[in-house]
C-alpha positions as CSV (number, residue, x, y, z in Angstrom):
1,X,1.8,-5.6,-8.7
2,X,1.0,-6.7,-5.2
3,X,0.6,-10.5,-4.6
4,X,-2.7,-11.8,-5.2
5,X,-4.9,-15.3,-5.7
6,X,-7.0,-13.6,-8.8
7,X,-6.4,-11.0,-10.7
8,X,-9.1,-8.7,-12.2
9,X,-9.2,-7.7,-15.7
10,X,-8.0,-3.8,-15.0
11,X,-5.1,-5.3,-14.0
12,X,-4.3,-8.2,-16.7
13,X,-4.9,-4.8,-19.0
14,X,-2.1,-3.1,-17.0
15,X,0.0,-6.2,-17.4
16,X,-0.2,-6.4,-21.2
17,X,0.6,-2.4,-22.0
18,X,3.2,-2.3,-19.4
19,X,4.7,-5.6,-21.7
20,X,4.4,-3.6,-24.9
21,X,5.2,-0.3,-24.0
22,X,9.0,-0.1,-24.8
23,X,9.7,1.6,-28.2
24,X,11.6,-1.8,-29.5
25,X,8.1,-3.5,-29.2
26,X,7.4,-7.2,-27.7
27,X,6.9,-10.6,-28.8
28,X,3.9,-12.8,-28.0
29,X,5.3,-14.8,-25.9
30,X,7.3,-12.0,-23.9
31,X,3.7,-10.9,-23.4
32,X,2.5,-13.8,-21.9
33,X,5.3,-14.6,-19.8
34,X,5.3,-11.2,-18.1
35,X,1.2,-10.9,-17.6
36,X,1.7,-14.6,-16.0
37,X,-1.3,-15.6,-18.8
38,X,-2.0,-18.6,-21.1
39,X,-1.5,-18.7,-24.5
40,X,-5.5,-18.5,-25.2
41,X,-6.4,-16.4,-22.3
42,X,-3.1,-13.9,-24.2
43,X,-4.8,-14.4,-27.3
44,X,-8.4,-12.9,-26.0
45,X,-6.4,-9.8,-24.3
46,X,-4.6,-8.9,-26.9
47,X,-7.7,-8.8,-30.0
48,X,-9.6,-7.0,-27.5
49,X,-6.4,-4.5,-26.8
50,X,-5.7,-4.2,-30.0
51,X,-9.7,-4.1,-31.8
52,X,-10.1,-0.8,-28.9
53,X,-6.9,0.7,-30.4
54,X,-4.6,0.1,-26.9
55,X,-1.8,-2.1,-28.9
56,X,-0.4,-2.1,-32.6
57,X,0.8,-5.6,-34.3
58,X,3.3,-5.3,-36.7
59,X,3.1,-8.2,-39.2
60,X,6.6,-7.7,-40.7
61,X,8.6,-8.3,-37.1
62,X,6.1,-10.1,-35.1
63,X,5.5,-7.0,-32.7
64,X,3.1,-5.6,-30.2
65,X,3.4,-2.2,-29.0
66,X,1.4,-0.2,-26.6
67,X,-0.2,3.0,-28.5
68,X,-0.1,6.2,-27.4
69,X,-3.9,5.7,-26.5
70,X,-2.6,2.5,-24.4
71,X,-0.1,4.8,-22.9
72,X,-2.6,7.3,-21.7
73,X,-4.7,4.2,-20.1
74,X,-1.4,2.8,-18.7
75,X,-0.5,6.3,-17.2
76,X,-4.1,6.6,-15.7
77,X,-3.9,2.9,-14.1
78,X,-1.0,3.1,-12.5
79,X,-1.9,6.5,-10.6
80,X,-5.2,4.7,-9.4
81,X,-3.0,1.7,-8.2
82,X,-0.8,4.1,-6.8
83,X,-3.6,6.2,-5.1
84,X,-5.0,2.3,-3.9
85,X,-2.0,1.0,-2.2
86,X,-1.4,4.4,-0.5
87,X,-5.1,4.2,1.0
88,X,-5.2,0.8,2.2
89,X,-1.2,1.2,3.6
């Protein structure tokens, strides 16, 4: 993530799956500490995430993870950001 005053929402997104995407899952507040976010803006993110099928709660341990669908999205965001830095470089 290059350095930045604001962030847009593409890349808060990023952020969160990038959080969640190891096979253990992550806590809320690992979340939030990585994506740099508050504990409501976290909140917002992650109902929307997970109501468009990007991240899975599990109840029983308290974990978010990035689904496979989130995956995809992850994958296709960080070619863009790729393909971004390399054109303005």
């Amino acid at each position: 993530m290059k350095w930045r005053q604001y962030r847009d929402r593409e890349e808060i997104i990023g952020s969160i799956l990038r959080s969640a995407a190891n096979r253990e899952g992550t806590i809320k507040t690992r979340i939030m500490y990585n994506s740099l976010l508050s504990y409501t803006q976290l909140t917002e993110y992650l109902e929307y995430l997970t109501s468009n099928g990007l991240i899975e709660y599990d109840r029983a341990g308290k974990l978010y993870y990035t689904t496979v669908k989130g995956l995809e999205l992850l994958d296709i965001y960080n070619k863009l950001d790729n393909m971004a830095f390399f054109a303005n470089g």
